[in-house]
Biopython code that builds the backbone (N, CA, C, O; Angstrom):
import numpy as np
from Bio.PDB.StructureBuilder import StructureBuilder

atoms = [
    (1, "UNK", "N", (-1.913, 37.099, 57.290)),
    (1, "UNK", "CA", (-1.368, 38.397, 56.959)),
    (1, "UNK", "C", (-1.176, 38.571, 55.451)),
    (1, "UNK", "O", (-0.371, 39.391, 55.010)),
    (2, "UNK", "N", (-1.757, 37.967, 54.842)),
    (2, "UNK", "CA", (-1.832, 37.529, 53.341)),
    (2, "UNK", "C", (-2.368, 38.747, 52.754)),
    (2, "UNK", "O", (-1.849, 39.437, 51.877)),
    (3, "UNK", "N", (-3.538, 38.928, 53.385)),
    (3, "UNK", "CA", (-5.216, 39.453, 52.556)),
    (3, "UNK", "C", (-5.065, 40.734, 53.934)),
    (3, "UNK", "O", (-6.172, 41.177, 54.239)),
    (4, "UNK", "N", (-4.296, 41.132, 54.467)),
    (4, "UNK", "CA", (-4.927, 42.231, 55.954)),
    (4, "UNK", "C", (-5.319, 43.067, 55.371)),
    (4, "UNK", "O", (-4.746, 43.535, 54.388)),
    (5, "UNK", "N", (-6.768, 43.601, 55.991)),
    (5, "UNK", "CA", (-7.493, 44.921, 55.827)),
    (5, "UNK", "C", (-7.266, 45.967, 55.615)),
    (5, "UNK", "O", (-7.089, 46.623, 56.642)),
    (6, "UNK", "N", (-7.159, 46.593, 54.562)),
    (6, "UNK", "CA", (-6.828, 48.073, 54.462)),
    (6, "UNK", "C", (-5.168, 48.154, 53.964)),
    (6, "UNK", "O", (-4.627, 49.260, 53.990)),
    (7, "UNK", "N", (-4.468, 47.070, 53.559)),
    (7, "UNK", "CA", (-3.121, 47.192, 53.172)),
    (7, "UNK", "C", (-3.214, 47.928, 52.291)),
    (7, "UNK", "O", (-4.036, 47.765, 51.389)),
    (8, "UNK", "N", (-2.477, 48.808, 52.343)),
    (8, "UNK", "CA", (-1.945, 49.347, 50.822)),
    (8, "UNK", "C", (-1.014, 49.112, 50.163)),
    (8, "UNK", "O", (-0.990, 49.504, 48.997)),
    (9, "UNK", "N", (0.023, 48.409, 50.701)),
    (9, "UNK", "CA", (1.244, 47.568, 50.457)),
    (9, "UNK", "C", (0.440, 46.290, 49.259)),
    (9, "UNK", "O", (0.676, 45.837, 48.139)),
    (10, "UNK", "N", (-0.586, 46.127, 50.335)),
    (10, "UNK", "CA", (-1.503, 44.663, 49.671)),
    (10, "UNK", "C", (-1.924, 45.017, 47.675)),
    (10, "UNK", "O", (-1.548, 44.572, 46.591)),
    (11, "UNK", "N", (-2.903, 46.073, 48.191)),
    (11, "UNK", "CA", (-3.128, 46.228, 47.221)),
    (11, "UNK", "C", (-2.438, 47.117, 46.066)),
    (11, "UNK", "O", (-3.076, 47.278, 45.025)),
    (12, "UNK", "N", (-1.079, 47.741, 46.212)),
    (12, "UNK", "CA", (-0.080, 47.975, 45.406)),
    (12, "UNK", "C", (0.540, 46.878, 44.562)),
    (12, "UNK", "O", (0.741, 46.734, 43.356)),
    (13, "UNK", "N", (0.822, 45.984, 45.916)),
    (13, "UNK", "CA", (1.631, 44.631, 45.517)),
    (13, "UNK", "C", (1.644, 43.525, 44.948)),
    (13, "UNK", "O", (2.349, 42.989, 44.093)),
    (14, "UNK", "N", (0.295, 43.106, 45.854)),
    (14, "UNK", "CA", (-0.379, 41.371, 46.454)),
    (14, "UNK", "C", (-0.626, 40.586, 44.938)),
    (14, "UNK", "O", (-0.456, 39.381, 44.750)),
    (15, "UNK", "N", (-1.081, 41.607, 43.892)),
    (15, "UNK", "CA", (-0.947, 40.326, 42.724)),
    (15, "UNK", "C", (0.395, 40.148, 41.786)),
    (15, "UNK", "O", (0.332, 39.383, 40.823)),
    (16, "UNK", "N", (1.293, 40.676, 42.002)),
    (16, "UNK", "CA", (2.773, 40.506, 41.726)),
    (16, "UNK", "C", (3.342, 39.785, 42.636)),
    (16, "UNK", "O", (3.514, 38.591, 42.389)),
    (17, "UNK", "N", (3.620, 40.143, 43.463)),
    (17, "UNK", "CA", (4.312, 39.574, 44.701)),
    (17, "UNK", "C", (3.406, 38.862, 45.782)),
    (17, "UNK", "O", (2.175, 38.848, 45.780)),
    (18, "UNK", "N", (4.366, 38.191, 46.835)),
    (18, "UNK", "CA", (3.354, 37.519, 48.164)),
    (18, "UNK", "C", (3.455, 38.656, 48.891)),
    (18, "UNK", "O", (3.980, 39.550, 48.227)),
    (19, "UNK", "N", (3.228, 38.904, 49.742)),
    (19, "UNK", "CA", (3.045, 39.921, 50.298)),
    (19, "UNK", "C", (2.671, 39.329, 52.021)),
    (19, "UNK", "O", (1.698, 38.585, 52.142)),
    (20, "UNK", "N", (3.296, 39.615, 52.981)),
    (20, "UNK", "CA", (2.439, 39.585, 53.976)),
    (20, "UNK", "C", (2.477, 40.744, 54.910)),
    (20, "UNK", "O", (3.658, 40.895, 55.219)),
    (21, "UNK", "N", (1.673, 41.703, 55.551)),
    (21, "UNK", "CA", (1.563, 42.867, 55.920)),
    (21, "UNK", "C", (0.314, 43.022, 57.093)),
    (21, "UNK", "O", (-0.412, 42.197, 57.647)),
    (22, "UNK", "N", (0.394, 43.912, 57.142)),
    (22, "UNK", "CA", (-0.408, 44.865, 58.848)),
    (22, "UNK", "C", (-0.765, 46.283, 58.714)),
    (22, "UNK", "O", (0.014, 47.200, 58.976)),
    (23, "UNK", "N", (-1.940, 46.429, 58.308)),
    (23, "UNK", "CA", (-1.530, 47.975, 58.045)),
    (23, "UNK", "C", (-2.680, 49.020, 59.324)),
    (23, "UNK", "O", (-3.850, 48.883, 58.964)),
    (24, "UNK", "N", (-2.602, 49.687, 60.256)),
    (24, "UNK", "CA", (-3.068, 50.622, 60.787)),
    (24, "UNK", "C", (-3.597, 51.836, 60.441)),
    (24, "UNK", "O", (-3.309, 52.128, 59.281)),
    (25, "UNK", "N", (-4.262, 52.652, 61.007)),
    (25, "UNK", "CA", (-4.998, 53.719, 61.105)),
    (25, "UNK", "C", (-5.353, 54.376, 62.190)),
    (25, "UNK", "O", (-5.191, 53.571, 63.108)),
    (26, "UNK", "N", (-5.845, 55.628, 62.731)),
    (26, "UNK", "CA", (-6.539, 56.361, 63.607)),
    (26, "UNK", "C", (-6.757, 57.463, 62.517)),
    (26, "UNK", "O", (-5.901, 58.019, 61.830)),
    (27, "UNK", "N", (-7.955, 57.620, 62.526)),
    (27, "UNK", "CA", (-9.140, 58.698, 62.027)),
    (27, "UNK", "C", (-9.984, 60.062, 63.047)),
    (27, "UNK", "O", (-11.166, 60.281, 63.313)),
    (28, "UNK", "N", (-8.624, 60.792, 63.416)),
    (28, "UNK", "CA", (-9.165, 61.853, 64.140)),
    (28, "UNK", "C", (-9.460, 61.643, 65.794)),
    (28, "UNK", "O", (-9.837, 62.567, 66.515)),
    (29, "UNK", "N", (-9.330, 60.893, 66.048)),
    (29, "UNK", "CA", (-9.468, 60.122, 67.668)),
    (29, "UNK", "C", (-8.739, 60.960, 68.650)),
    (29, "UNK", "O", (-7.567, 60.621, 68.808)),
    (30, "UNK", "N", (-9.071, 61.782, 69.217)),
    (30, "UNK", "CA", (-8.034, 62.517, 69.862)),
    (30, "UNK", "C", (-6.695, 63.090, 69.149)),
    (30, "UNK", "O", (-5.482, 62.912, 69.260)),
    (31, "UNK", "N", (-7.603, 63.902, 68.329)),
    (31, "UNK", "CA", (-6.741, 64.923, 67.591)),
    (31, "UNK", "C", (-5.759, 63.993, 66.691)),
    (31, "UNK", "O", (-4.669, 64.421, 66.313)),
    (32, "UNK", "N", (-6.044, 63.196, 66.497)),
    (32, "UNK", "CA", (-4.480, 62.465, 65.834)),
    (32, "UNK", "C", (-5.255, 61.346, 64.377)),
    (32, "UNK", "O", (-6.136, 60.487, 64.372)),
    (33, "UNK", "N", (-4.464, 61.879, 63.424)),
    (33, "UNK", "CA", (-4.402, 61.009, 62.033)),
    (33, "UNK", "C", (-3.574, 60.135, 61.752)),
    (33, "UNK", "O", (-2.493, 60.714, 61.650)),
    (34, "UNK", "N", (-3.458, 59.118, 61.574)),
    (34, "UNK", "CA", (-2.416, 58.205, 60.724)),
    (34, "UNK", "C", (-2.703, 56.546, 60.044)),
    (34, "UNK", "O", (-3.295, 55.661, 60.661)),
    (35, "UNK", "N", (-2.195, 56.419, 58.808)),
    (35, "UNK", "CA", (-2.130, 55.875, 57.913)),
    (35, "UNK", "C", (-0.786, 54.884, 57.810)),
    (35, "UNK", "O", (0.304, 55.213, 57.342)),
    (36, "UNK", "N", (-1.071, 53.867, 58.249)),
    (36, "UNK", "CA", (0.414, 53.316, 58.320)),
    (36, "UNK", "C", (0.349, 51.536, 57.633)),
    (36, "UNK", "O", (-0.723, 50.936, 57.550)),
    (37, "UNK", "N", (1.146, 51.166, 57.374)),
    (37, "UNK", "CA", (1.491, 50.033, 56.389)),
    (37, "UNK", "C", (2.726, 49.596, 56.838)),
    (37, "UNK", "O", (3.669, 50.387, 56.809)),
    (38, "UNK", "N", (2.921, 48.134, 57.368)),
    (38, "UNK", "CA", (4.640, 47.484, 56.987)),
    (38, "UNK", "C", (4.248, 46.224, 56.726)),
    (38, "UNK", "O", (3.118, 45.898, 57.088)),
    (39, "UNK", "N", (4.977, 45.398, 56.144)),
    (39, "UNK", "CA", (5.504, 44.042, 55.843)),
    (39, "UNK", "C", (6.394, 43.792, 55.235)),
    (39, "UNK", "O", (7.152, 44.584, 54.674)),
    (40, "UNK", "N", (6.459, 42.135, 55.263)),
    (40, "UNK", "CA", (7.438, 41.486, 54.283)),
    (40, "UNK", "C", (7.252, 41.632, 52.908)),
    (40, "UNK", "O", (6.030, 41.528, 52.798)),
    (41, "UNK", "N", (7.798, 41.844, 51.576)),
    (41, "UNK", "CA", (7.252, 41.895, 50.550)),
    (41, "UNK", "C", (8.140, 40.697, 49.779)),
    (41, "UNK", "O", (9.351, 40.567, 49.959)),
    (42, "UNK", "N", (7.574, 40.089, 49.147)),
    (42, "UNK", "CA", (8.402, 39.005, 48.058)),
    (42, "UNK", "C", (8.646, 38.864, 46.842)),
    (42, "UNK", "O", (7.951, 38.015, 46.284)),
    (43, "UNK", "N", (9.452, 39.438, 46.169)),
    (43, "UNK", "CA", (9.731, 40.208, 44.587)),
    (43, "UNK", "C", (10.196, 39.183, 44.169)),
    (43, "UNK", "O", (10.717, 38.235, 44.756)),
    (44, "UNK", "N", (9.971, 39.407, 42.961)),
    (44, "UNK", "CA", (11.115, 38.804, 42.236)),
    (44, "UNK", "C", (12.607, 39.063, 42.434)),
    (44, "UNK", "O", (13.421, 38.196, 42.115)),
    (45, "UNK", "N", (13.039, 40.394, 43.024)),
    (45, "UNK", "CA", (14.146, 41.095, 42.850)),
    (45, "UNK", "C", (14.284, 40.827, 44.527)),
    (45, "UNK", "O", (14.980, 41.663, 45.103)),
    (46, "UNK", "N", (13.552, 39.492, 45.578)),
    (46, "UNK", "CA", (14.328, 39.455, 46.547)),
    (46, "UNK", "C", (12.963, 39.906, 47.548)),
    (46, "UNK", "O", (11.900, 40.451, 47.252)),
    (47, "UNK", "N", (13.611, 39.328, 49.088)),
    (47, "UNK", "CA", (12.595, 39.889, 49.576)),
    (47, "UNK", "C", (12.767, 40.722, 50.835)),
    (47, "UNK", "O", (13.345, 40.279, 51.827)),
    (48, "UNK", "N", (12.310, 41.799, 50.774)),
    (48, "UNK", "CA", (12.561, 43.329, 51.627)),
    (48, "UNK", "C", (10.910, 43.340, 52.827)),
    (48, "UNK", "O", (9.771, 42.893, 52.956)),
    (49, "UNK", "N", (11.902, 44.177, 53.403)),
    (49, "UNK", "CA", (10.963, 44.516, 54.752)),
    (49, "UNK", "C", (10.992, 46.249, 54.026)),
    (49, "UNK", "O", (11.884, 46.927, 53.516)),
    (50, "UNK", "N", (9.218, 46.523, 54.366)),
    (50, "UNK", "CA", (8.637, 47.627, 53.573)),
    (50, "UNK", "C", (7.693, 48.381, 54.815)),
    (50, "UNK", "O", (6.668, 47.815, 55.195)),
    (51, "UNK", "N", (8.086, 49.603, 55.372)),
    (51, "UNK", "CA", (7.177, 50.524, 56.365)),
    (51, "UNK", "C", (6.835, 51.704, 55.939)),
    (51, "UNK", "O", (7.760, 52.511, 55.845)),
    (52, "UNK", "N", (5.830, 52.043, 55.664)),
    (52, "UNK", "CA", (5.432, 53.093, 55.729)),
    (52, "UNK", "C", (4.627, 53.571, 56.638)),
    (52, "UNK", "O", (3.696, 52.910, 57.098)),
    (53, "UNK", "N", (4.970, 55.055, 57.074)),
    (53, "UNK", "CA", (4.352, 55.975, 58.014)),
    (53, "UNK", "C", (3.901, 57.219, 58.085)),
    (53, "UNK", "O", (4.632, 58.035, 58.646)),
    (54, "UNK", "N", (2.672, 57.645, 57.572)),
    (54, "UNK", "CA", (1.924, 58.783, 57.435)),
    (54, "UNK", "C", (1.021, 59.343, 58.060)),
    (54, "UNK", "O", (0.245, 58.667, 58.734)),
    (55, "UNK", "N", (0.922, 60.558, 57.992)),
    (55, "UNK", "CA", (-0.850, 61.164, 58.738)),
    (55, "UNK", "C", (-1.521, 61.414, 57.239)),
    (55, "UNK", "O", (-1.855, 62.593, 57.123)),
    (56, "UNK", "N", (-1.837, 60.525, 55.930)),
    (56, "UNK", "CA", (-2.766, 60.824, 55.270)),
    (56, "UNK", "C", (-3.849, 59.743, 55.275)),
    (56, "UNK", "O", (-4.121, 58.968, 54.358)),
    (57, "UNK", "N", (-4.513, 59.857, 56.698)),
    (57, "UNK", "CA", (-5.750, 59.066, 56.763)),
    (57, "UNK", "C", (-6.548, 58.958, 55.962)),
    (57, "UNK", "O", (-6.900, 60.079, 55.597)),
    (58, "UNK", "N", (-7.218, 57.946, 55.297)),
    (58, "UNK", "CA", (-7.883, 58.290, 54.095)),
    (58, "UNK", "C", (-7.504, 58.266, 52.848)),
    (58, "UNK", "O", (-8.194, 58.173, 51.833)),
    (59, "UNK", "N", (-6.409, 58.352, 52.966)),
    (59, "UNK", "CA", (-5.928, 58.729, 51.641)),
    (59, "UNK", "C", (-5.026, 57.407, 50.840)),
    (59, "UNK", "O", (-3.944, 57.628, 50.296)),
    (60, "UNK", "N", (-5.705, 55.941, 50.878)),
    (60, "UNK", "CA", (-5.406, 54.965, 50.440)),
    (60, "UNK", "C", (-4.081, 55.342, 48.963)),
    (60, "UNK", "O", (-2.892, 55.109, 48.746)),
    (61, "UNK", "N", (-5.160, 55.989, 48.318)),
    (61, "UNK", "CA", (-4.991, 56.508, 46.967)),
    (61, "UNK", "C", (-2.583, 56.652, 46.984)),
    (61, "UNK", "O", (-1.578, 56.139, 46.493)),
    (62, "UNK", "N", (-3.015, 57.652, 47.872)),
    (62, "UNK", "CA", (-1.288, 58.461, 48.187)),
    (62, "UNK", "C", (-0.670, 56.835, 48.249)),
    (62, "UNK", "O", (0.061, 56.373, 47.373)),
    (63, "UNK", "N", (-1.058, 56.189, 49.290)),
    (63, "UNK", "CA", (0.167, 55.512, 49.913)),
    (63, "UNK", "C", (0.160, 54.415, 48.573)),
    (63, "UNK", "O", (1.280, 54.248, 48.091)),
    (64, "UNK", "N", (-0.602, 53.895, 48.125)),
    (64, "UNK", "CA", (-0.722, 52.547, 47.053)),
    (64, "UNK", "C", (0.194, 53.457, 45.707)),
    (64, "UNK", "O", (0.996, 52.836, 45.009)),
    (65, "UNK", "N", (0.025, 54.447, 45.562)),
    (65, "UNK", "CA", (1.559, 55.197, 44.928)),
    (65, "UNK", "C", (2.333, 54.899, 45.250)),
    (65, "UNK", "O", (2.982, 54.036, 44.659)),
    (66, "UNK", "N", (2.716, 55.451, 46.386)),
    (66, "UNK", "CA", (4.405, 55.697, 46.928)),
    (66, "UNK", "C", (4.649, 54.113, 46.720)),
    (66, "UNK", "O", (5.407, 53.633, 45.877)),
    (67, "UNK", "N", (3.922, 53.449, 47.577)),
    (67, "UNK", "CA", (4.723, 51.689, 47.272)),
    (67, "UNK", "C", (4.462, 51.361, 45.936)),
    (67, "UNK", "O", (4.486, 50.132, 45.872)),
    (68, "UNK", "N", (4.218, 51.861, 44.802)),
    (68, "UNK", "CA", (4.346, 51.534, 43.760)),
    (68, "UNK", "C", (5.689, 51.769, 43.240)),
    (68, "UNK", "O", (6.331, 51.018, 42.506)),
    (69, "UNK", "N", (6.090, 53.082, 43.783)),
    (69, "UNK", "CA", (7.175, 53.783, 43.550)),
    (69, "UNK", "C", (8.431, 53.003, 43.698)),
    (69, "UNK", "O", (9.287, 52.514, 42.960)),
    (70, "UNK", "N", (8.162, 53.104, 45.026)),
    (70, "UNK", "CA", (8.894, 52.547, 46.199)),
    (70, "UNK", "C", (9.626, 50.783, 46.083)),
    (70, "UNK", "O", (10.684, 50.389, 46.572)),
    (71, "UNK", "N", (8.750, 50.114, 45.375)),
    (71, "UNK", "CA", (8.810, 49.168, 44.744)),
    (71, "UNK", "C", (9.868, 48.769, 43.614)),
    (71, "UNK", "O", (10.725, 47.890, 43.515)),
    (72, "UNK", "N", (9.351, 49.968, 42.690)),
    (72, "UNK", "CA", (10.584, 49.910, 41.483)),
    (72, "UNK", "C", (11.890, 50.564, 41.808)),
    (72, "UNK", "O", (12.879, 50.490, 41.079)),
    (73, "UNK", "N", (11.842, 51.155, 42.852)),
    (73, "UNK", "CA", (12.900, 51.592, 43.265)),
    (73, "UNK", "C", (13.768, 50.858, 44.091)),
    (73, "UNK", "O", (14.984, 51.041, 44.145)),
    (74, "UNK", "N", (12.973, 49.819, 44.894)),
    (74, "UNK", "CA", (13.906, 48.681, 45.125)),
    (74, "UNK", "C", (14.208, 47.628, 44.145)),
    (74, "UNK", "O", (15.289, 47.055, 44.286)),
    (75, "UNK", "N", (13.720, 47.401, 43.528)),
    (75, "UNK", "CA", (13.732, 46.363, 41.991)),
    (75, "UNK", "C", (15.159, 46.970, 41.415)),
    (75, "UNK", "O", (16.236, 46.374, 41.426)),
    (76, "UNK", "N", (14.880, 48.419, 40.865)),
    (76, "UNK", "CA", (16.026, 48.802, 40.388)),
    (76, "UNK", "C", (17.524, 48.823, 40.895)),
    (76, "UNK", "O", (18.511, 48.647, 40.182)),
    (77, "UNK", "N", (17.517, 49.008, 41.913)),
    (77, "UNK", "CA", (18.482, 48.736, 42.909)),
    (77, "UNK", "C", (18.817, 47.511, 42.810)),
    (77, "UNK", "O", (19.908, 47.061, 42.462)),
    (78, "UNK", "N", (18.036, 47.049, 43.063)),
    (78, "UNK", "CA", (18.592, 45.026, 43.106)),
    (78, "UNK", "C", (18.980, 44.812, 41.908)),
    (78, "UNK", "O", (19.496, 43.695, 41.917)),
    (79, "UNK", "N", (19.048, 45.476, 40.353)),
    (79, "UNK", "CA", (18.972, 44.614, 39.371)),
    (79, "UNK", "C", (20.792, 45.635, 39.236)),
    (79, "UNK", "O", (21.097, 45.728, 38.047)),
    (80, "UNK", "N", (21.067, 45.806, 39.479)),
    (80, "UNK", "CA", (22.438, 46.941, 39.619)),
    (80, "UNK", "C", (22.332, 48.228, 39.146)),
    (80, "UNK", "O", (23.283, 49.003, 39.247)),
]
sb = StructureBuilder()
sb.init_structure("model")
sb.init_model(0)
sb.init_chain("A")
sb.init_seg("    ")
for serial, (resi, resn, name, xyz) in enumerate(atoms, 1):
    if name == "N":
        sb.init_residue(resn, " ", resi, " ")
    sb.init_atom(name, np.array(xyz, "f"), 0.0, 1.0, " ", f" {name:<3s}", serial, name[0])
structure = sb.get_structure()
């Protein structure tokens, strides 16, 4: 769960932190989109359980943001 396919957690994270994650999809399959990502993440600032849940299939781009975001926003938090 190191390297999983299609993380975006992974590839936000994975060369800062360890990372281990799972990330899902459905691409229109009976009407339905979604883009989804969780794992463990391992910071420096500690280590958090990280889910994300979207319908922007496709849209790697969006989510490897938000956990960028999402990231320093737990960092910051942890540091007081």
């Amino acid at each position: 769960m190191t390297n999983s396919l299609n993380s975006c957690i992974h590839a936000a994270l994975g060369d800062a932190d360890t990372v281990y994650t799972k990330a899902g999809w459905i691409n229109g399959e009976g009407g339905l989109y979604a883009l989804n990502d969780a794992g463990l993440v391992m910071s420096q600032s500690g280590t958090y359980v990280l889910a994300v849940l979207t319908n922007a299939c496709g849209r790697n781009d969006l989510l490897t943001s938000l956990i960028g975001m999402l990231d320093a926003v737990h960092s910051g938090d942890m540091q007081g």
